[in-house]
C-alpha positions as CSV (number, residue, x, y, z in Angstrom):
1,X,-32.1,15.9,43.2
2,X,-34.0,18.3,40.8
3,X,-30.9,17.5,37.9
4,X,-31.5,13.8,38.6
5,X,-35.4,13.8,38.3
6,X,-34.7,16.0,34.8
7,X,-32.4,13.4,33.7
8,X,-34.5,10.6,34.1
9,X,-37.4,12.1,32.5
10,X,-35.5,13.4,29.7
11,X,-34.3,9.4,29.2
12,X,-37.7,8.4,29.1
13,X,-38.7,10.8,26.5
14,X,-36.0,10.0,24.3
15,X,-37.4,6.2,24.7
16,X,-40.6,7.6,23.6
17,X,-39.3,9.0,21.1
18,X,-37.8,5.7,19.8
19,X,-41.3,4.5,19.7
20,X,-42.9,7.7,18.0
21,X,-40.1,8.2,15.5
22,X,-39.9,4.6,14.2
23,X,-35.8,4.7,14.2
24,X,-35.4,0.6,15.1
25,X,-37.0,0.6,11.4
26,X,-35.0,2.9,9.6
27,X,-32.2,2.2,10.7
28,X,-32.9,-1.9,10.1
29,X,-33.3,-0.4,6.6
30,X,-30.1,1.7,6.3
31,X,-28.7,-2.0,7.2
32,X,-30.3,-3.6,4.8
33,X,-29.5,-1.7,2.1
34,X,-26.4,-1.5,2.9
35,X,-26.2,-5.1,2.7
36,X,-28.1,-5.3,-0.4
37,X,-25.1,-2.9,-1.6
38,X,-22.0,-5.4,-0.7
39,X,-24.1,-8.5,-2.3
40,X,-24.4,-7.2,-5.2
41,X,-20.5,-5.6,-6.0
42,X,-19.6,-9.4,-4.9
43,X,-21.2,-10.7,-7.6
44,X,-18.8,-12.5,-10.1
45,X,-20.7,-12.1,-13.1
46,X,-22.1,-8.9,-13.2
47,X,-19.8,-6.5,-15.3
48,X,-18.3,-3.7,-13.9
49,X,-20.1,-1.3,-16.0
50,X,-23.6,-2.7,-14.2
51,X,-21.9,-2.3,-11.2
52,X,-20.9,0.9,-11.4
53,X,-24.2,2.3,-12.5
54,X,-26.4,0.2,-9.5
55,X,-24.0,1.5,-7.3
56,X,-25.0,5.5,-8.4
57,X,-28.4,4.3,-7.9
58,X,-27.6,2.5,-4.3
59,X,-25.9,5.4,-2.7
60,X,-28.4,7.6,-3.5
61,X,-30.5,5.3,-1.8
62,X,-28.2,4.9,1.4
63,X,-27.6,8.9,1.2
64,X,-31.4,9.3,1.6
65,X,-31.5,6.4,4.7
66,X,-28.4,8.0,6.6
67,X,-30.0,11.6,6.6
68,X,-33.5,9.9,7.7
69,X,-31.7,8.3,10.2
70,X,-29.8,10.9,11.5
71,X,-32.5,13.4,11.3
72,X,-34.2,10.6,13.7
73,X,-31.5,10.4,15.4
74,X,-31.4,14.2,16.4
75,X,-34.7,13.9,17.5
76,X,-34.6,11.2,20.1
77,X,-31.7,13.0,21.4
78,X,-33.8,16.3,21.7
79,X,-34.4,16.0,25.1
80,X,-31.0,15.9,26.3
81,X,-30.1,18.7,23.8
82,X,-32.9,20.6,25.7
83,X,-32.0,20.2,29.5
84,X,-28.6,21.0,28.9
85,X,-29.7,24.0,27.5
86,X,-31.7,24.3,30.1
87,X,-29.3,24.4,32.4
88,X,-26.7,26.7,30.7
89,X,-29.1,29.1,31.2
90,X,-30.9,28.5,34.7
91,X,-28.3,25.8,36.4
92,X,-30.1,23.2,38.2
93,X,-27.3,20.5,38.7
94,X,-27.4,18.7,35.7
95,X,-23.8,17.9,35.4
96,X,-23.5,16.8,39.3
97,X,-26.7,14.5,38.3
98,X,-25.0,12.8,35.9
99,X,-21.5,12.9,37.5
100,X,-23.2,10.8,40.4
101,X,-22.7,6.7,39.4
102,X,-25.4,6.3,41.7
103,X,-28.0,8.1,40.7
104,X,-26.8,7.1,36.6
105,X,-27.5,3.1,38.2
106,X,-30.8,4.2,39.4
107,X,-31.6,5.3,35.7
108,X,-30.9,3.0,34.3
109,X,-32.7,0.3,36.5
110,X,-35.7,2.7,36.2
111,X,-35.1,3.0,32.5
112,X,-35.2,-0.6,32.0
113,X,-38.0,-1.3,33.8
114,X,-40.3,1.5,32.3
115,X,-39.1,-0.3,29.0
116,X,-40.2,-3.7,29.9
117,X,-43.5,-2.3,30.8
118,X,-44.3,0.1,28.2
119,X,-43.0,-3.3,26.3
120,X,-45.3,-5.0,27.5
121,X,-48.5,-2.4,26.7
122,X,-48.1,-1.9,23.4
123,X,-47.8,-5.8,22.9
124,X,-51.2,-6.0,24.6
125,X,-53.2,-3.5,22.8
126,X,-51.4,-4.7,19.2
127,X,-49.1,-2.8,17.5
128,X,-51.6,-1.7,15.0
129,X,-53.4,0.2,17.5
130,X,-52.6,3.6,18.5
131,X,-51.2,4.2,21.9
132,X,-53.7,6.8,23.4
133,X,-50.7,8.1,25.6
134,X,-48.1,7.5,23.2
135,X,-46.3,9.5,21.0
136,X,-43.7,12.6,21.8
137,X,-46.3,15.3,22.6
138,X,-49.0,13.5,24.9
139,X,-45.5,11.8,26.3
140,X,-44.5,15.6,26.8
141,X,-47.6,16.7,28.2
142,X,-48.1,13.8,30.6
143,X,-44.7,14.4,31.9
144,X,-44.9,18.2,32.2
145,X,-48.6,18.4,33.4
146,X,-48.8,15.2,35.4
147,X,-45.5,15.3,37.4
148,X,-45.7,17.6,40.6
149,X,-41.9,17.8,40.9
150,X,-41.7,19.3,37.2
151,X,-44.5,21.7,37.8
152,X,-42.9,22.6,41.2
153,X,-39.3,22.9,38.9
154,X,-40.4,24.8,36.0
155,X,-42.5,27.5,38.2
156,X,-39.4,28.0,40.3
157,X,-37.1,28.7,37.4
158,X,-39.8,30.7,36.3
159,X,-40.0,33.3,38.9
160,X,-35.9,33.2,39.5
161,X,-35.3,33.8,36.0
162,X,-38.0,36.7,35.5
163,X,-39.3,39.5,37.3
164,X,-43.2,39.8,37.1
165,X,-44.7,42.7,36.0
166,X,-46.7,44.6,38.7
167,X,-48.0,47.4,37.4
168,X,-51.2,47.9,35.4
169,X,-54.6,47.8,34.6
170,X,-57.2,46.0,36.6
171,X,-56.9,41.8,35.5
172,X,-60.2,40.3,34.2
173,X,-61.8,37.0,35.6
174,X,-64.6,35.6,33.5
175,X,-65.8,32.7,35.9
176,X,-69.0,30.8,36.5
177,X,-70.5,27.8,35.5
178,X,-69.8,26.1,32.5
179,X,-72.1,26.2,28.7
180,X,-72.7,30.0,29.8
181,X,-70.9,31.8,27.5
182,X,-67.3,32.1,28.9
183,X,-65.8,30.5,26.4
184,X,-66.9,32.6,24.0
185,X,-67.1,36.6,25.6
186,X,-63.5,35.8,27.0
187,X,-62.8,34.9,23.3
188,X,-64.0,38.3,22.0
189,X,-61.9,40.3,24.9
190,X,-58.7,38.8,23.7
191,X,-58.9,39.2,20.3
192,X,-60.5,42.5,20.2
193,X,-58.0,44.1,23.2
194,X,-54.9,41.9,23.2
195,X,-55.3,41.1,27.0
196,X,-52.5,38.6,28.5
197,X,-54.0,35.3,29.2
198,X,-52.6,31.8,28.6
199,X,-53.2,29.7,25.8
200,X,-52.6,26.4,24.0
201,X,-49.1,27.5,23.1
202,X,-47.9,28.2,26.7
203,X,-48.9,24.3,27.2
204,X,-47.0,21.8,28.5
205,X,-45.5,24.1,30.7
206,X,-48.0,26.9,31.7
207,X,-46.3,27.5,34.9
208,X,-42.8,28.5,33.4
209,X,-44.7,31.2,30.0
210,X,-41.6,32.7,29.7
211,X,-39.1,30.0,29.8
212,X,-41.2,28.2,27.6
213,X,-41.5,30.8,25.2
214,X,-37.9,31.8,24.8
215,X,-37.1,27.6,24.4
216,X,-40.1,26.8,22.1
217,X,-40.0,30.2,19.7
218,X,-37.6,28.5,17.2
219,X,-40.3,25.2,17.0
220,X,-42.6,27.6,15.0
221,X,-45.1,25.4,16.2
222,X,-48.6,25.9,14.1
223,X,-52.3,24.3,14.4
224,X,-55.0,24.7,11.6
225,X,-57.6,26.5,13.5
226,X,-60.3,23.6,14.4
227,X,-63.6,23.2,16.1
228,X,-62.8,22.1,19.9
229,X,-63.7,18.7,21.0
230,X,-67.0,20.0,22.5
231,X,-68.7,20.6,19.3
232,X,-70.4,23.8,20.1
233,X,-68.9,25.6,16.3
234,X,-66.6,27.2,18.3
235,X,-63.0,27.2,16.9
236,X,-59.3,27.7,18.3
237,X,-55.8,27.3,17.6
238,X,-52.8,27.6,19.3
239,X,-53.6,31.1,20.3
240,X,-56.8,31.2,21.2
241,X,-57.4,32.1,25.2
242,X,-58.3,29.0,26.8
243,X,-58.7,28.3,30.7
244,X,-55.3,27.1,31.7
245,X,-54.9,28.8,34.6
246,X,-56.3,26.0,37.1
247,X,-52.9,24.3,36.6
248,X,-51.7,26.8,39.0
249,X,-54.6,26.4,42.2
250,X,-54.4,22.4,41.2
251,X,-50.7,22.2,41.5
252,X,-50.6,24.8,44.8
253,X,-53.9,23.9,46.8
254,X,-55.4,20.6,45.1
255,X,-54.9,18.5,47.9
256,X,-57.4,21.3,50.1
257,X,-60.3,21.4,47.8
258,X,-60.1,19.0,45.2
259,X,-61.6,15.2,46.8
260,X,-63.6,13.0,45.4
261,X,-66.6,13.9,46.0
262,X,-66.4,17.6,44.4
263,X,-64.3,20.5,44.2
264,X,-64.6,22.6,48.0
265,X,-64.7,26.3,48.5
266,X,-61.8,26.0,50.3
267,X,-59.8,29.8,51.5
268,X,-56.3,29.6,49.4
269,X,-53.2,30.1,51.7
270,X,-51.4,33.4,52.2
271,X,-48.3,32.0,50.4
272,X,-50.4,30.9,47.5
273,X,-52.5,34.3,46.8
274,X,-48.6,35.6,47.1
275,X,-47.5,33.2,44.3
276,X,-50.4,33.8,42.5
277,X,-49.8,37.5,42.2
278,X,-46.4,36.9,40.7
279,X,-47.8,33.9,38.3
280,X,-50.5,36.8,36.9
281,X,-47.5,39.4,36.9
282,X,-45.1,36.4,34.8
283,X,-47.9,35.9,32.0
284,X,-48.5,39.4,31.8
285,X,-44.6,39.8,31.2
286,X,-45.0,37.0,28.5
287,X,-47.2,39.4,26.5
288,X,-45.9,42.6,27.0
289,X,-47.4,43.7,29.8
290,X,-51.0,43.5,28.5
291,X,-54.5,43.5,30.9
292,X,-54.8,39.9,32.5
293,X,-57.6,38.1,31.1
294,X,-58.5,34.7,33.1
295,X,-61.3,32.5,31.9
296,X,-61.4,29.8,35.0
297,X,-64.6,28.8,36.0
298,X,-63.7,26.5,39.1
299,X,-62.6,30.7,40.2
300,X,-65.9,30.8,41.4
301,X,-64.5,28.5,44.9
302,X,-62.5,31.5,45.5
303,X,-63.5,35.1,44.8
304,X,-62.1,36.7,47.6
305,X,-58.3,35.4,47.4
306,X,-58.7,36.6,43.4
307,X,-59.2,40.1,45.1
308,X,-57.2,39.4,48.3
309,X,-54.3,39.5,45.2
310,X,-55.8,41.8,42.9
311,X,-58.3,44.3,44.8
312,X,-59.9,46.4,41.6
313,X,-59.9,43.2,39.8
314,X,-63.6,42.6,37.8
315,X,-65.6,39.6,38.2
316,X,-67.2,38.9,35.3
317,X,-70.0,36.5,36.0
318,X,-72.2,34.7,32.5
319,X,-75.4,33.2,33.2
320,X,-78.1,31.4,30.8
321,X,-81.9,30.5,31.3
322,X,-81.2,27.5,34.0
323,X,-82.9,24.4,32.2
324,X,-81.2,26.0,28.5
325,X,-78.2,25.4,30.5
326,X,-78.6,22.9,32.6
327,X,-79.2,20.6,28.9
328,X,-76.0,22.2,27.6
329,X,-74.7,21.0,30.8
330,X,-75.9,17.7,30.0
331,X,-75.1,17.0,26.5
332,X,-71.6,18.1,26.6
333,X,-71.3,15.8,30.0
334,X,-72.7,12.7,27.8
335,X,-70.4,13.8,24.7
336,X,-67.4,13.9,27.0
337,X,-68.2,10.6,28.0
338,X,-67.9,9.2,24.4
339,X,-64.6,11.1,23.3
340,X,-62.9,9.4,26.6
341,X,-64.1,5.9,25.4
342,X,-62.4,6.9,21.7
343,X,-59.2,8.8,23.3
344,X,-58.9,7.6,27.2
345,X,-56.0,10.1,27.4
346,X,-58.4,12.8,27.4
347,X,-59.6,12.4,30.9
348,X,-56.0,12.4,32.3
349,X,-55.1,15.8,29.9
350,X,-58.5,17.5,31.5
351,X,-58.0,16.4,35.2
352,X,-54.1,17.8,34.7
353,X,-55.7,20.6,33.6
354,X,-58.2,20.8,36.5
355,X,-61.3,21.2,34.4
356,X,-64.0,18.4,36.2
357,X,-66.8,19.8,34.7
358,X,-67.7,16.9,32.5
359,X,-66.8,13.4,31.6
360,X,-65.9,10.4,33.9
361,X,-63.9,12.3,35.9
362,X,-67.0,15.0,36.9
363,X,-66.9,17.0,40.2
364,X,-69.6,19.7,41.2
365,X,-68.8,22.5,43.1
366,X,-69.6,21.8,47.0
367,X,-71.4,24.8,47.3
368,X,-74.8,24.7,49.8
369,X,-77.4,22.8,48.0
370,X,-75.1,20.8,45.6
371,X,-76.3,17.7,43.9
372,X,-75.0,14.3,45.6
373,X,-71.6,13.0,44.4
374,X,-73.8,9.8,43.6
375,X,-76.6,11.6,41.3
376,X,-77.4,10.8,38.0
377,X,-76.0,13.1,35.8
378,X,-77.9,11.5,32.5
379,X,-80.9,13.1,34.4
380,X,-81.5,17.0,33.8
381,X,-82.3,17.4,37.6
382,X,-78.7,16.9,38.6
383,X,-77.3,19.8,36.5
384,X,-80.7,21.9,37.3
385,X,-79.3,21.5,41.1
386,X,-75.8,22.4,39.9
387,X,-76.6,25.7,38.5
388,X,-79.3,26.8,41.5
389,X,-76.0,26.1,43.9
390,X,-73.7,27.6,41.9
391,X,-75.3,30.5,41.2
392,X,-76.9,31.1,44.3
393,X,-73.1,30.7,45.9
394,X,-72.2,33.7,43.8
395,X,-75.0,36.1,44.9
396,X,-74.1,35.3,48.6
397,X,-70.7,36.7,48.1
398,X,-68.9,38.9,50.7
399,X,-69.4,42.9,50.6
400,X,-66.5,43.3,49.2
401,X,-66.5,40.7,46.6
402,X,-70.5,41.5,45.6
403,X,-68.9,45.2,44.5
404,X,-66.3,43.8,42.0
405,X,-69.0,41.2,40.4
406,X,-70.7,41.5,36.8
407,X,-73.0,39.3,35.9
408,X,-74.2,39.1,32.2
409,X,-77.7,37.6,31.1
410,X,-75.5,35.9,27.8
411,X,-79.3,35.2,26.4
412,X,-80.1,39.2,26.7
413,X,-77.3,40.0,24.7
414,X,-76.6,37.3,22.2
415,X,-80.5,38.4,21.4
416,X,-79.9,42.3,21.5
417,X,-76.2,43.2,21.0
418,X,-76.3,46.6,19.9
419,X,-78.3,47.7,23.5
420,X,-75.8,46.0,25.6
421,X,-72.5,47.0,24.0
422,X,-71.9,50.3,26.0
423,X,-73.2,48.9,29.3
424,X,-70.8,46.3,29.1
425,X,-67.9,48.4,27.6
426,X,-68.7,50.1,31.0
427,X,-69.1,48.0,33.2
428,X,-65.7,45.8,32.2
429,X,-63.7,49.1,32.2
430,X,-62.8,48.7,28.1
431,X,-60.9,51.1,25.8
432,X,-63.2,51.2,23.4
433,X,-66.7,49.7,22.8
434,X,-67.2,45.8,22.8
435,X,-68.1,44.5,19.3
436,X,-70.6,41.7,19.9
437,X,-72.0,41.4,16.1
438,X,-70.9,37.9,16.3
439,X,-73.1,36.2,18.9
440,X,-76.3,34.7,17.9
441,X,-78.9,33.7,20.1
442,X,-79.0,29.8,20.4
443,X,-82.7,27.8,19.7
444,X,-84.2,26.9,23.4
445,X,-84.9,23.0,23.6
446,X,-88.4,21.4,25.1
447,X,-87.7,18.8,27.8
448,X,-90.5,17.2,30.1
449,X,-89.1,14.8,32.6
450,X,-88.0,17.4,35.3
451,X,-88.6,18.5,38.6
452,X,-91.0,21.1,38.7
453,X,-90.7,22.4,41.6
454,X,-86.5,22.2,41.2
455,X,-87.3,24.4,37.6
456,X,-89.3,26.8,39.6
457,X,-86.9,27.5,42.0
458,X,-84.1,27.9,39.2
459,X,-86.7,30.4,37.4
460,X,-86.7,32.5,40.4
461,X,-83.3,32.5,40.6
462,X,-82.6,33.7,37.3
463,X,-84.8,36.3,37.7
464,X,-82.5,37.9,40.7
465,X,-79.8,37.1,38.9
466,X,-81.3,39.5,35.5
467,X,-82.3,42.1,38.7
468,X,-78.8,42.1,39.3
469,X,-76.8,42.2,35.7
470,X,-75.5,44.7,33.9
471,X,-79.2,46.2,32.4
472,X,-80.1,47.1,29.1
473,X,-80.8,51.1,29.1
474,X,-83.4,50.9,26.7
């Protein structure tokens, strides 16, 4: 079954790839210039010496089609160069798959009908528009990150293949609500300690780092390093830590806390704290055995399985001035809002990667107090409730979960870095001290229409929260 299901989708690329690569029209050129060729040496009064010199100059010109075309050609058979790979190396049935005439008939009928329909889209939106979910790479990532049964395949073959590390130092999880800094202070940790966290270049297939590594290290695949889509002047590449990990919980317990009204703080199973151990223990293999660094902020619906797996691990906990974040909050929700009008495969790339923080697709967390599913999220209320709930959730934790946690007043340090790098280097059990020279402290903004009595709860809030963060000695 699991050969069959790779078969097909690996047919379906390639057909993608037909589309993306533009082959039908280089090789209706080849044609025609070879065509063009024949013509012309027909020709009964042309000399031979004119032929003979247009016919240097054609073959140059069919030399260049061909290798085009069978460059192309190599391509849209790159799929099927892959699986088999694949399978020399992990066997999944691939050669029974195809052996079977059944399941090669059910290919084929499902084959012709995903190319009537995808036929049939691109005729609708024009060919002169871009496909939002076309091309090889979203094609790729839709069927690698939106396909249970391949993220159920490549995490098998993962943990068959490798043996996860399972010694080491204490792992890292940077969680909380979103616009407070995570981003960027999970940022500094990798690059200034090397930790092991996942990144854009363990995507499509962050459940299988290894296996993807070793098949995608001859791609050489590079990105210039760009500002991200949130437009907050903070850049990446394809090795910048990003928070990836939520594949994993999405694929493994999605259907317990994930519904449509919010995201639930719903215990993981036994069996999936277990796998979850081994995922940590695969990526830290990937990089050599490094500290595990997680930035997840939907971690914060499940504290005590993170330490169920990983007892010593350190909560790291980033928290702003509530309304300062609650508009952050805000204005990325409403920018998110407009990229997914521009590019609607956005939404589907986020909600694969479990991120519901902003966009059409928003969720809050279903902690006590939550705003309503229904609330309007254009008003600063709604994320003002969002943070009080949030936040108040994670200074109700259990005994042993409230020992583990560290919560960081991001606004205290971006605006006195120097006081609050040995507390921190401390308190996150670093090498060697922290360099935070690069924060800055960003510019508060004035709002009026808000709910003062929802802003003065928030304010006291934040001020437990201060009481309770790593302190300032001076």
């Amino acid at each position: 079954m699991i050969g069959l299901a790779v078969l097909l989708l690996a047919t379906l690329a390639s057909i993608e790839l037909v589309w993306a690569t533009g082959i039908l029209g280089c090789l209706r050129g080849l044609n025609r210039e070879g065509q063009r060729a024949v013509r012309f040496l027909l020709r009964r009064h042309v000399s031979e010496w004119a032929k003979e010199r247009a016919l240097r100059l054609m073959s140059a010109r069919l030399m260049l089609h061909s290798l085009r075309s069978l460059g192309l050609i190599a391509l849209v058979a790159s799929p099927f160069a892959l699986i088999v790979v694949v399978n020399a190396l992990w066997p999944y049935g691939l050669g029974r798959a195809y052996a079977d005439w059944r399941g090669r008939l059910a290919i084929v009928a499902v084959s012709l009908l995903y190319l009537f329909m995808r036929r049939h889209m691109r005729r609708a939106k024009g060919d002169g528009k871009r496909d939002s979910g076309g091309g090889s790479e979203r094609f790729l990532q839709r069927v690698a990150l939106g396909n249970r049964a391949i993220l159920d395949i490549t995490f098998d073959m993962e943990r068959a293949r490798y043996k996860p590390w399972t010694d080491g130092e204490q792992p890292l999880f940077v969680t909380g609500l979103a616009r407070a800094g995570t981003t960027i202070l999970t940022r500094l940790l990798h690059e200034q300690y090397h930790m092991a966290s996942l990144t854009y270049r363990d995507l499509p297939f962050p459940l299988a780092p290894n296996g993807w590594a070793r098949l995608s290290a001859s791609f050489k695949r590079q990105v210039t390093r760009t500002e991200r889509g949130h437009g907050d002047g903070i850049f990446h590449d394809l090795d910048s830590a990003e928070a990836i990990e939520e594949v994993f919980w999405r694929h493994f317990e999605g259907s317990r806390y994930v519904g449509p009204d919010g995201l639930s703080p719903v215990p993981p199973q036994a069996e999936t704290i277990k796998a979850f151990r081994d995922y940590v223990g695969l990526i830290r293999r990937r990089y050599g055995g490094a500290r595990y660094l997680s930035k997840n902020n939907a971690n914060v619906l499940r504290l005590p399985a993170l330490l169920a797996a990983f007892p010593q691990a350190i909560l790291v906990h980033p928290f702003r001035d509530p309304l300062q974040q609650a508009l952050s909050l805000r204005r990325q929700h409403i920018q998110a809002l407009t990229l997914a009008q521009d590019d609607p495969f956005r939404r589907d790339f986020m909600r694969w990667l479990g991120h519901y923080e902003f966009g059409g697709d928003q969720r809050p967390f279903l902690f006590s107090g939550h705003p309503a599913a229904t609330g309007d999220r254009n008003g600063i209320d709604y994320w003002l409730q969002l943070w009080t709930s949030v936040y108040t959730a994670l200074l109700a934790q259990p005994a042993e979960v409230r020992a583990r946690q560290v919560f960081v007043d991001y606004d205290a340090v971006c605006a006195n870095t120097a006081s609050y790098v040995v507390p921190l280097t401390t308190a996150l059990a670093l090498p060697q001290q922290l360099d935070l020279s690069s924060l800055r402290a960003v510019s508060p903004r004035v709002i009026s229409e808000i709910n003062p009595g929802l802003l003065e709860q928030a304010r006291a809030l934040h001020a437990t929260l201060r009481a309770h963060g790593v302190h300032n000695p001076a």
